[in-house]
DRENPA-3360 file (N, C-alpha, C; in nm, 2 decimals, always signed):
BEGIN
1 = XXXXXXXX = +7.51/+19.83/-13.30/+7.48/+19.69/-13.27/+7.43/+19.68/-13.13 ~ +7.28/+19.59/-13.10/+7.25/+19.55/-12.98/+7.34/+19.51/-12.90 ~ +7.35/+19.49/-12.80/+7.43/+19.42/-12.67/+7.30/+19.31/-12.64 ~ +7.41/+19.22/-12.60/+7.32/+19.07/-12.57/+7.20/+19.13/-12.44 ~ +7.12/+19.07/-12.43/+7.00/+19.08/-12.35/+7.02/+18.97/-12.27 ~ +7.07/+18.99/-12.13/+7.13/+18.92/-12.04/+6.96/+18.88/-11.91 ~ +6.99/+18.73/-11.96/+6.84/+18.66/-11.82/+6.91/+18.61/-11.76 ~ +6.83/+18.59/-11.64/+6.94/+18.57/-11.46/+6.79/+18.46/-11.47;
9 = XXXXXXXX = +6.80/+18.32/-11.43/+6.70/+18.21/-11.38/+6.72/+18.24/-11.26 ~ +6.62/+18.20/-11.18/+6.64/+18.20/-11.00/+6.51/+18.07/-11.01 ~ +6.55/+17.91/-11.03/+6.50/+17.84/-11.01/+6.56/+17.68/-10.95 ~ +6.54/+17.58/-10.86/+6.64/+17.50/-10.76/+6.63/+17.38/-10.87 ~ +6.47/+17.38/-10.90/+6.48/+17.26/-11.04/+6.57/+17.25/-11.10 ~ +6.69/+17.20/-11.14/+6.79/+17.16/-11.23/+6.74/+17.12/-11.38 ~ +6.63/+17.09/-11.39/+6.60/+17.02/-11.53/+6.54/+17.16/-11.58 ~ +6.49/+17.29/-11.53/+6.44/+17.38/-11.59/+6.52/+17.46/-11.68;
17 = XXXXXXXX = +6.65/+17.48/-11.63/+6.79/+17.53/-11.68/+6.78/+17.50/-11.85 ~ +6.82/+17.37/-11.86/+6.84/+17.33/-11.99/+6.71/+17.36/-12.11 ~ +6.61/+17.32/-12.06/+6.49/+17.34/-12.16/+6.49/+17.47/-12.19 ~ +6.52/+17.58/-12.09/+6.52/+17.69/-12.12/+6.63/+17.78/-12.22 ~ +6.75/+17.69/-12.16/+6.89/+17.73/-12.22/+6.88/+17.70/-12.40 ~ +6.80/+17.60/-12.44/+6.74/+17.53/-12.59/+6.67/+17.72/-12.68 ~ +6.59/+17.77/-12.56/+6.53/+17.84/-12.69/+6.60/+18.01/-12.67 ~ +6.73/+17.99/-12.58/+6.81/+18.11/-12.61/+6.89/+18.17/-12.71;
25 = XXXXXXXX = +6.87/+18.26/-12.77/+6.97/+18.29/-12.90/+7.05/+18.36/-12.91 ~ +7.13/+18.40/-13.03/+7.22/+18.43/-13.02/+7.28/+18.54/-12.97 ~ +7.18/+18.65/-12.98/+7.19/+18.79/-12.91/+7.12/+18.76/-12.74 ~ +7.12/+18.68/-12.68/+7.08/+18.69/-12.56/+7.17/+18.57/-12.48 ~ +7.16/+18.57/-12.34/+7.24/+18.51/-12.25/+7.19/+18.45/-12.15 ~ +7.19/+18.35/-12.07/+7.12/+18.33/-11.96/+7.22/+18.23/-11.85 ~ +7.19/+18.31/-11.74/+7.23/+18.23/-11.62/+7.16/+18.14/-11.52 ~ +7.19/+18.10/-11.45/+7.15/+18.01/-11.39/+7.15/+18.03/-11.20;
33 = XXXXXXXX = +7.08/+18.03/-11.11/+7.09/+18.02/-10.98/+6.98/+17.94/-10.89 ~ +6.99/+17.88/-10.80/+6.91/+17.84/-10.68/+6.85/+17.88/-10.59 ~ +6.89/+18.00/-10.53/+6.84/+18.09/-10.42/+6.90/+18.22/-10.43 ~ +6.85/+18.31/-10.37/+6.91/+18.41/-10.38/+7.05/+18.45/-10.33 ~ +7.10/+18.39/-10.23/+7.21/+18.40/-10.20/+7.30/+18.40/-10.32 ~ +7.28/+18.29/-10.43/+7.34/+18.29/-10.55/+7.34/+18.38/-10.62 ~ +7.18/+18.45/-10.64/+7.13/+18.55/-10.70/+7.23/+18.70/-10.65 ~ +7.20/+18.73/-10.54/+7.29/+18.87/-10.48/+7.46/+18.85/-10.55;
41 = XXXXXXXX = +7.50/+18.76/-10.55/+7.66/+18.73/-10.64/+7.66/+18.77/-10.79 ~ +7.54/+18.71/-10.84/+7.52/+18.75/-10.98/+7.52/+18.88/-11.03 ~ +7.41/+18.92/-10.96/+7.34/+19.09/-10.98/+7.48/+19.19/-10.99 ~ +7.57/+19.14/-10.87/+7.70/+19.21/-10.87/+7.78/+19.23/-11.01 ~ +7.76/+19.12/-11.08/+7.86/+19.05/-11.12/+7.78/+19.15/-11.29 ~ +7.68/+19.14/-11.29/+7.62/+19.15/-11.46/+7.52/+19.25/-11.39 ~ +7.51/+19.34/-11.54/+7.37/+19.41/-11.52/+7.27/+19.34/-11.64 ~ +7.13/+19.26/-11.53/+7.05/+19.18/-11.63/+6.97/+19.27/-11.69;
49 = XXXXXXXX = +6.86/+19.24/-11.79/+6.74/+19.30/-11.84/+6.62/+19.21/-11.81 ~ +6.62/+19.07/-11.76/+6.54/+19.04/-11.72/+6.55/+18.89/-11.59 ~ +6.44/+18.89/-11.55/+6.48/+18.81/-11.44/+6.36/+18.66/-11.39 ~ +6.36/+18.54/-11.47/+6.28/+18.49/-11.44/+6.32/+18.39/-11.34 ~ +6.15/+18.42/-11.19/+6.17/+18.38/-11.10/+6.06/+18.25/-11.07 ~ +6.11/+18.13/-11.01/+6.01/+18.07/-10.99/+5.96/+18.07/-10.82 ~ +5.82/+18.10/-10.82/+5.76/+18.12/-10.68/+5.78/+18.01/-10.60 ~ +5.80/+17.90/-10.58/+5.77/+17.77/-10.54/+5.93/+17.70/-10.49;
57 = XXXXXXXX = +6.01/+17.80/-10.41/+6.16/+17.75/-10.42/+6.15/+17.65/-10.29 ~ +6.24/+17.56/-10.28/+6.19/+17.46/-10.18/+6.29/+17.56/-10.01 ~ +6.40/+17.62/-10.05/+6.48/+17.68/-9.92/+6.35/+17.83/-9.90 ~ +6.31/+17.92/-9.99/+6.23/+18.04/-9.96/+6.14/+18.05/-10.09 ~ +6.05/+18.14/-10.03/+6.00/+18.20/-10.11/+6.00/+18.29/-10.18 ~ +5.97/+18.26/-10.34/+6.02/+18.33/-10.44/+5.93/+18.51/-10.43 ~ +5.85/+18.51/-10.42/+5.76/+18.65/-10.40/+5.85/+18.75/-10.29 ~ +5.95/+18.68/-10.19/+6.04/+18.76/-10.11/+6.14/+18.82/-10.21;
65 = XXXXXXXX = +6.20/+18.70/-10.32/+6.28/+18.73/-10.40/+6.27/+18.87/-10.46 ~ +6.13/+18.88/-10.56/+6.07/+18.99/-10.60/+6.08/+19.08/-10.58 ~ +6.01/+19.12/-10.43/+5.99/+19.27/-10.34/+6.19/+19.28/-10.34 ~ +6.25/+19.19/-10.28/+6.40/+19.22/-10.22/+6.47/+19.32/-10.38 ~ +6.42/+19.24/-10.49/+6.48/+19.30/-10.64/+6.42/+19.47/-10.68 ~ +6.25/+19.49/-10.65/+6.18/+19.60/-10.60/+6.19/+19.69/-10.54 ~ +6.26/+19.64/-10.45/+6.30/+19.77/-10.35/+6.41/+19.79/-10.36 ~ +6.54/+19.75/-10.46/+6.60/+19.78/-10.46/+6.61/+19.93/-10.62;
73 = XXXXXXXX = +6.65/+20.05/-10.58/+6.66/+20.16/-10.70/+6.71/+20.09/-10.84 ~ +6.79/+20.04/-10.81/+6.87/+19.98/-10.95/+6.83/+19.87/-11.00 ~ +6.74/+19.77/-10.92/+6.73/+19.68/-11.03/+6.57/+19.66/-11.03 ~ +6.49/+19.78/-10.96/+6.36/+19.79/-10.98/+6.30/+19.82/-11.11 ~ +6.38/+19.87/-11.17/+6.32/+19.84/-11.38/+6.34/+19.70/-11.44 ~ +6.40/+19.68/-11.37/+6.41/+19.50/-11.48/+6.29/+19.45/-11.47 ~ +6.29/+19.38/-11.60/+6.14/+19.31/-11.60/+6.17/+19.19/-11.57 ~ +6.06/+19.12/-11.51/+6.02/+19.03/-11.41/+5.97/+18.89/-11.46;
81 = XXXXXXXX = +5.98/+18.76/-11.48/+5.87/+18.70/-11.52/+5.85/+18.59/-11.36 ~ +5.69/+18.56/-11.35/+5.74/+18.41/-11.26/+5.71/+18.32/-11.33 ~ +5.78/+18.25/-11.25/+5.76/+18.07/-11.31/+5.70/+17.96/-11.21 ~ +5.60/+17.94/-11.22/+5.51/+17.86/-11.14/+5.44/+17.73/-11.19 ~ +5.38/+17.63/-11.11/+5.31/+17.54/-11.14/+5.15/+17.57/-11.07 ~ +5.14/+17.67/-11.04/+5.03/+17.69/-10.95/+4.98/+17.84/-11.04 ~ +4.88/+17.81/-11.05/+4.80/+17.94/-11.11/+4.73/+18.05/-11.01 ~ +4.70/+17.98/-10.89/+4.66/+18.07/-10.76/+4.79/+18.16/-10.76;
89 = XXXXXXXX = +4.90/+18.13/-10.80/+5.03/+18.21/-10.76/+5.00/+18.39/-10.82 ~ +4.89/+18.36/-10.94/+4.89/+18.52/-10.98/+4.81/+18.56/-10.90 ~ +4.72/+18.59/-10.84/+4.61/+18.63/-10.72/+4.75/+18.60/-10.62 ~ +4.84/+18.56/-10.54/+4.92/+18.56/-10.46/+5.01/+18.69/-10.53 ~ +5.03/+18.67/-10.59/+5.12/+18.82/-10.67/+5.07/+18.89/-10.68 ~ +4.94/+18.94/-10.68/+4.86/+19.05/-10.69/+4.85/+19.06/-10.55 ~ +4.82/+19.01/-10.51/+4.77/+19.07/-10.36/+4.91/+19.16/-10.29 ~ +5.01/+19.12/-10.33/+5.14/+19.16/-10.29/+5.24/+19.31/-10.36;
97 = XXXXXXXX = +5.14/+19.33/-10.44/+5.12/+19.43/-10.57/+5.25/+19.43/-10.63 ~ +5.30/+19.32/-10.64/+5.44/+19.33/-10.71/+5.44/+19.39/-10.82 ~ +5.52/+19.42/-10.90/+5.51/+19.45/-11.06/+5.55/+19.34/-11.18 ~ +5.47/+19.26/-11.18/+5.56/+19.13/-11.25/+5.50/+19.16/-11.38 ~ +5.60/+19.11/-11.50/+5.53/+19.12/-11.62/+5.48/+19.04/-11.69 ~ +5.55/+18.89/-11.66/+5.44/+18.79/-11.73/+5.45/+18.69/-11.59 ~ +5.33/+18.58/-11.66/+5.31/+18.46/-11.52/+5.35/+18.33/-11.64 ~ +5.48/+18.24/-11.63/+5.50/+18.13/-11.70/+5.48/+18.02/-11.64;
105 = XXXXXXXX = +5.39/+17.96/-11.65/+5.32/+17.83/-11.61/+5.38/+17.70/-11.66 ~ +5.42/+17.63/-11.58/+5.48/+17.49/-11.57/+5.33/+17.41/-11.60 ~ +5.35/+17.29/-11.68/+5.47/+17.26/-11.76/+5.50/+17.39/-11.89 ~ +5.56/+17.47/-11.98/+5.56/+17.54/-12.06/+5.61/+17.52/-12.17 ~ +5.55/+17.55/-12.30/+5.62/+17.53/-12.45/+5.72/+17.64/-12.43 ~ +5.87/+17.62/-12.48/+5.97/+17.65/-12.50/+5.94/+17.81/-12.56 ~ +5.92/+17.75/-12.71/+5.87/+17.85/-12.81/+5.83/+17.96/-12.75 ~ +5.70/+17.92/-12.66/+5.59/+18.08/-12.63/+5.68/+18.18/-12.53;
113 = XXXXXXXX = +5.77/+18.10/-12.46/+5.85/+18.18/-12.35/+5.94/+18.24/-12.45 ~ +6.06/+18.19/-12.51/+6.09/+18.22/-12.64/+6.06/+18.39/-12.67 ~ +5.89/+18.35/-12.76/+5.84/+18.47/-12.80/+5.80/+18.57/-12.69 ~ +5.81/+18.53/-12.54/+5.79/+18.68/-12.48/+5.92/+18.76/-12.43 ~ +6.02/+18.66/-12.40/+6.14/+18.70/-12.39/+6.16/+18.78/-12.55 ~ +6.17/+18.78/-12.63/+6.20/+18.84/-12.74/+6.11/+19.00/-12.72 ~ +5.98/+18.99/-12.69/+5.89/+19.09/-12.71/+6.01/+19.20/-12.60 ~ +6.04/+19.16/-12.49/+6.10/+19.27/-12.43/+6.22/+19.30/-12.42;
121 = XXXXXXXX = +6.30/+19.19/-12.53/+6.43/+19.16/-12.56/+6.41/+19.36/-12.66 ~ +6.31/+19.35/-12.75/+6.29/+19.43/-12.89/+6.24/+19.58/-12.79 ~ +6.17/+19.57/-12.72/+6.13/+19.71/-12.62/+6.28/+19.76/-12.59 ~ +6.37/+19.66/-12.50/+6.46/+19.70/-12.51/+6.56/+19.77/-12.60 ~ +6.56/+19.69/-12.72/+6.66/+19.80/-12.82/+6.60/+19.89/-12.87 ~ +6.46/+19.89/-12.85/+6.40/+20.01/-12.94/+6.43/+20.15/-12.84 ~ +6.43/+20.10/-12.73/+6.43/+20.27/-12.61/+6.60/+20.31/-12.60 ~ +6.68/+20.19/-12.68/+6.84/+20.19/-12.68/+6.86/+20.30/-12.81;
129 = XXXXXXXX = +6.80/+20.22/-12.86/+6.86/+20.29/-12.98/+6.78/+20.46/-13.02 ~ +6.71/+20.48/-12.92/+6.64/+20.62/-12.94/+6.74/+20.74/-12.84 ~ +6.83/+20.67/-12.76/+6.92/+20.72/-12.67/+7.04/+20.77/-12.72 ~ +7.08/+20.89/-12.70/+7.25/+20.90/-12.74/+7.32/+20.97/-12.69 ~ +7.44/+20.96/-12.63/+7.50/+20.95/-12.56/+7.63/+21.02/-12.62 ~ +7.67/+21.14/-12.55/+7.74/+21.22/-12.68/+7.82/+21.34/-12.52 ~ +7.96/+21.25/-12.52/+8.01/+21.36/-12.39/+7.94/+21.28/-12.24 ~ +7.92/+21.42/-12.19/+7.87/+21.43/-12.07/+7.67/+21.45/-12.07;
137 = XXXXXXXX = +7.66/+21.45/-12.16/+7.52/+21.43/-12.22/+7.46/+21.34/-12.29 ~ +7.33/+21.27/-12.23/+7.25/+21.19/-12.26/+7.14/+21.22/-12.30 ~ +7.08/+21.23/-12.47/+6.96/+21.25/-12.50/+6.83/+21.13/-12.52 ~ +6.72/+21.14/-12.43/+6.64/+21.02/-12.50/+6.57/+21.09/-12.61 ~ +6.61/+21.06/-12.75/+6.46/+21.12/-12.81/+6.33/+21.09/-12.83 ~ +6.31/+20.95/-12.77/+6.19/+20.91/-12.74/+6.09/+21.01/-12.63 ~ +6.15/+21.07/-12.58/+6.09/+21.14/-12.48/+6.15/+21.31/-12.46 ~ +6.23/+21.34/-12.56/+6.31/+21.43/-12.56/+6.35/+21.54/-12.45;
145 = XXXXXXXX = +6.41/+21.44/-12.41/+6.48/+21.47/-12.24/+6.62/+21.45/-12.24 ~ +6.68/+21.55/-12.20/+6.84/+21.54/-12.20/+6.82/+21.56/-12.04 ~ +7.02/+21.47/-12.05/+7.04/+21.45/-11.92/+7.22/+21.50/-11.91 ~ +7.27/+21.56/-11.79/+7.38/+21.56/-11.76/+7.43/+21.45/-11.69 ~ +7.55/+21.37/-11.74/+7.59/+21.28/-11.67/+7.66/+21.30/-11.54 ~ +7.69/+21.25/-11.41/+7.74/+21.29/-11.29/+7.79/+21.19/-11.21 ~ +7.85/+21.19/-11.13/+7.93/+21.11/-11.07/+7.85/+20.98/-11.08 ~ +7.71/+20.99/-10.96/+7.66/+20.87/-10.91/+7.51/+20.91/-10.96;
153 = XXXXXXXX = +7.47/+20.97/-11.08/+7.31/+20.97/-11.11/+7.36/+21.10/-11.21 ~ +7.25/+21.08/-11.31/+7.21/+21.16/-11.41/+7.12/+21.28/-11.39 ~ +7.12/+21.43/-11.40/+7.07/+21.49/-11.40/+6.99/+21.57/-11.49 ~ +6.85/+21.58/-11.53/+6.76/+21.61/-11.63/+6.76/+21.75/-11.63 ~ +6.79/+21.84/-11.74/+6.77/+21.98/-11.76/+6.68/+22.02/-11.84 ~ +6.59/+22.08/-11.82/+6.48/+22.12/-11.92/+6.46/+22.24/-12.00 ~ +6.49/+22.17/-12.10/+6.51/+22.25/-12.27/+6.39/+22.27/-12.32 ~ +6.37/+22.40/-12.37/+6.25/+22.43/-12.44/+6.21/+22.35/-12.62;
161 = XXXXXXXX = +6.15/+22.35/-12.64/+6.15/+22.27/-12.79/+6.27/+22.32/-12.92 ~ +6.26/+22.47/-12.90/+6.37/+22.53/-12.99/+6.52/+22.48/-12.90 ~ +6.54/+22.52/-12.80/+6.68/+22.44/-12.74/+6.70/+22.33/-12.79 ~ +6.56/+22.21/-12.79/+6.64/+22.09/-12.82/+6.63/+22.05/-12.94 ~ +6.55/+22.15/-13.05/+6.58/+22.09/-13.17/+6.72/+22.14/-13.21 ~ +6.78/+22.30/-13.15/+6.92/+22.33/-13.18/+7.02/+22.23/-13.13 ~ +7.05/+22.18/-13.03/+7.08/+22.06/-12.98/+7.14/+21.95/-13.08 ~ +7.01/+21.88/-13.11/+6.98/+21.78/-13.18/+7.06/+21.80/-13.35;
169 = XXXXXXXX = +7.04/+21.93/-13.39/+7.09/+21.97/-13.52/+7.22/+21.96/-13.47 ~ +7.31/+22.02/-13.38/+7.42/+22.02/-13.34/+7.48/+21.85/-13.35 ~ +7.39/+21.82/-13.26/+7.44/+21.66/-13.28/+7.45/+21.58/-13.36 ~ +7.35/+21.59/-13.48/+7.34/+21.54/-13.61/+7.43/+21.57/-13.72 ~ +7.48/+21.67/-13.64/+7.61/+21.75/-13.78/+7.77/+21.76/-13.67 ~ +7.76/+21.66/-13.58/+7.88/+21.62/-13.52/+8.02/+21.73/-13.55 ~ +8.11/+21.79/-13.53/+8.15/+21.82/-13.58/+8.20/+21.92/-13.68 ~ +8.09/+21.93/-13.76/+8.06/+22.03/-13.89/+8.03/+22.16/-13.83;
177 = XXXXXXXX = +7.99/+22.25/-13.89/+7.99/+22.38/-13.85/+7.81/+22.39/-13.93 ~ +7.71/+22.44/-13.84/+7.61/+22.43/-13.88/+7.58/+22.59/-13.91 ~ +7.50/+22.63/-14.01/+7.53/+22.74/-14.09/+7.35/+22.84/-13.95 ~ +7.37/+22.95/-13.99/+7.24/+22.98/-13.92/+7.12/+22.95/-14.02 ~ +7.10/+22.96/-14.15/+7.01/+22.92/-14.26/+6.97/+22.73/-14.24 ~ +7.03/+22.70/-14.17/+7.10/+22.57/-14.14/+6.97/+22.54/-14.01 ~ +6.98/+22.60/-13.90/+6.92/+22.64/-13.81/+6.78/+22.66/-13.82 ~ +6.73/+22.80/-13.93/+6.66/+22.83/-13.96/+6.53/+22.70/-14.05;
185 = XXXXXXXX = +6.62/+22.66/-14.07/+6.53/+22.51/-14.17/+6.46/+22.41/-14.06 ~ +6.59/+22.35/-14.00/+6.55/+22.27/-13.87/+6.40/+22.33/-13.77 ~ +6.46/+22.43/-13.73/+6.39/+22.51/-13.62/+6.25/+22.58/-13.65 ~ +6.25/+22.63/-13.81/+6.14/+22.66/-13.83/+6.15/+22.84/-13.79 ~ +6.22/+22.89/-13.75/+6.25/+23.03/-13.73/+6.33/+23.08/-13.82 ~ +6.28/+23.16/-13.93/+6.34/+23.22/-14.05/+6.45/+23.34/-14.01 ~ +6.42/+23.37/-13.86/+6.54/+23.53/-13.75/+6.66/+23.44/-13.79 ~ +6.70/+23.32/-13.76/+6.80/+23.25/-13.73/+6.88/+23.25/-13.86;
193 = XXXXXXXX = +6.83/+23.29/-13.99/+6.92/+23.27/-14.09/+6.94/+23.42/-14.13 ~ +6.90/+23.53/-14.04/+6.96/+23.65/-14.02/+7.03/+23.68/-13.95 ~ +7.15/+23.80/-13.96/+7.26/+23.84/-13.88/+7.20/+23.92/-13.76 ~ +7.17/+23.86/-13.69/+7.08/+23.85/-13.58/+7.11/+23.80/-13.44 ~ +7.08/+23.90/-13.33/+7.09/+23.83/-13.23/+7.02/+23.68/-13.19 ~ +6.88/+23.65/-13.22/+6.84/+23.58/-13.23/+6.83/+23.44/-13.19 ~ +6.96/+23.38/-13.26/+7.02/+23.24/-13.22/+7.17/+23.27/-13.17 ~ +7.17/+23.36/-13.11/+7.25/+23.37/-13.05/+7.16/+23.37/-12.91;
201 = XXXXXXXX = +7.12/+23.44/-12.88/+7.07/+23.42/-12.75/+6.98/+23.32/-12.71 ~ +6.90/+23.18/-12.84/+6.85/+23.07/-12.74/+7.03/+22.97/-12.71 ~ +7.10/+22.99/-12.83/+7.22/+22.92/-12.79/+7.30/+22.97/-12.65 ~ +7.27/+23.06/-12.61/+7.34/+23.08/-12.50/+7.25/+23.06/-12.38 ~ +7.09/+23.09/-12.36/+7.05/+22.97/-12.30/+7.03/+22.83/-12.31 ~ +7.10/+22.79/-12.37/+7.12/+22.64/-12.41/+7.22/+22.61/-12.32 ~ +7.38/+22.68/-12.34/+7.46/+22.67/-12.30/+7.44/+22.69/-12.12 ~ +7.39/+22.79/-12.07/+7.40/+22.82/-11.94/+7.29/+22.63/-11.90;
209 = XXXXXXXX = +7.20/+22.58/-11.97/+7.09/+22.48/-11.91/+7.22/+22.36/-11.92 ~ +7.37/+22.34/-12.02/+7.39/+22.25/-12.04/+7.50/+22.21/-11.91 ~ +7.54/+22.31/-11.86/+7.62/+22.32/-11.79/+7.75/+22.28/-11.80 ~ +7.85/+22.19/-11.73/+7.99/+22.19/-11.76/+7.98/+22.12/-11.95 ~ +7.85/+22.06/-11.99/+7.92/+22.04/-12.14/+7.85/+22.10/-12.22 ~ +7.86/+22.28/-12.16/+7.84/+22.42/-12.25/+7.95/+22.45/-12.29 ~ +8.09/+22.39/-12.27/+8.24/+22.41/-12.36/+8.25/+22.33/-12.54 ~ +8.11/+22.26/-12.53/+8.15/+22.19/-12.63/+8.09/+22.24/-12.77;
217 = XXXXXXXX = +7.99/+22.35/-12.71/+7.96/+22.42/-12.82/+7.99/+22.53/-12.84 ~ +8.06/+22.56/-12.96/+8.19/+22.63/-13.06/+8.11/+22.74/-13.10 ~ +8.14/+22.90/-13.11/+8.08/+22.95/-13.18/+8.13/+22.98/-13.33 ~ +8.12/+22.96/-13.42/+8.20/+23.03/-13.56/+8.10/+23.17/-13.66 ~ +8.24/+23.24/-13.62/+8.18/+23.40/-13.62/+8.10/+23.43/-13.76 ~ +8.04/+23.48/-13.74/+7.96/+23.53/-13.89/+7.91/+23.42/-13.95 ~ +7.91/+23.28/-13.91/+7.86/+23.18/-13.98/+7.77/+23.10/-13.88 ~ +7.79/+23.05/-13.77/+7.69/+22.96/-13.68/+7.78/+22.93/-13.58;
225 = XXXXX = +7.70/+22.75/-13.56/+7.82/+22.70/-13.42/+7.79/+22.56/-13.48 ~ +7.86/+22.52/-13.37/+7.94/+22.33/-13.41/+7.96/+22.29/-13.30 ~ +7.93/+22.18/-13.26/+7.95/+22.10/-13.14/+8.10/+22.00/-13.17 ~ +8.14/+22.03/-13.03/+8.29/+21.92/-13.06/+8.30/+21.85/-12.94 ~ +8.34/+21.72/-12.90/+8.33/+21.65/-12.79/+8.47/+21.60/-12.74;
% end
């Protein structure tokens, strides 16, 4: 199951709130703030996915807001929208090379914002659900990169294609004991469903690349291995 898709407003208008709050649904969330000061409490508080800002705030300016979200490591992925009455505002955001991803123009149909929030609501689950997360190990297979988990940042180890399809079979068979013929099918190397050093030795560079969660893969003798968590 998705997790709600959490929006943070950063707009002083009071009547913008509600029109917006109308075309929110049920898998999504939205907050409310006036300045950033409000905003820095928030951020604390939730990790959003998106962040619509309007440039035009009467205490600062919203384009400060931006760069301050930008330069920050952690919440420089979130996607961006502004909210303006002024159209020169996109040439003002470009010049400033922000990264914004849409420009919503006041007055605005409900609906079309609606449908762009959803477009990145759906990017979102789709790069979620290609992720898994198994131990101390994170695989994206959209990009087939695993990661070791670590105190304060993730660290990427680089597996050869046979490593990560063995991996991946491992992970798909949770538990079970995956046969070397087993191997052999997935991987496309016919050595592996022979009594063979073979897959024994990419599994054990597997193991040395996975580091502390190379305890989780099991060997069973004369038959294969099996991953346990």
């Amino acid at each position: 199951m998705n997790k709600l898709f959490k929006i943070l407003l950063i707009d002083d208008d009071p009547l913008v709130f509600p029109l917006i709050e109308r075309i929110i649904l049920d898998d999504m969330s939205l907050d409310y703030v006036a300045n950033s000061r409000q905003m820095n409490k928030m951020i604390t508080k939730k990790n959003y996915d998106l962040f619509i800002i309007d440039i035009k705030l009467q205490e600062e300016n919203g384009l400060e807001l931006i760069q301050l979200l930008k330069s920050d490591n952690k919440l420089s992925s979130i996607k961006v929208f502004v909210l303006t009455a002024d159209k020169s505002s996109v040439l003002e955001v470009s010049g400033q090379n922000l990264d914004v991803d849409e420009y919503i123009f006041k007055p605005f149909k409900p609906i079309v914002l609606q449908s762009r929030i959803q477009k990145y609501q759906r990017l979102k689950n789709k790069k979620n659900n290609s992720r898994l997360g198994i131990g101390i190990l994170e695989i994206d297979k959209s990009t087939m990169k695993v990661f070791i988990k670590e105190k304060d940042r993730n660290t990427e180890t680089q597996l050869t294609s046979i490593e990560y399809k063995i991996l991946i079979c491992l992970i798909d068979n949770l538990g079970e004991i995956v046969s070397r013929k087993k191997f052999s099918e997935v991987t496309g190397k016919p050595k592996f469903s022979e009594a063979n050093r073979a897959l024994d030795m990419r599994v054990s560079s597997l193991r040395k690349k996975l580091g502390k969660a190379s305890n989780c893969i099991k060997s069973v003798r004369s038959i294969g291995y099996k991953l346990e968590i």
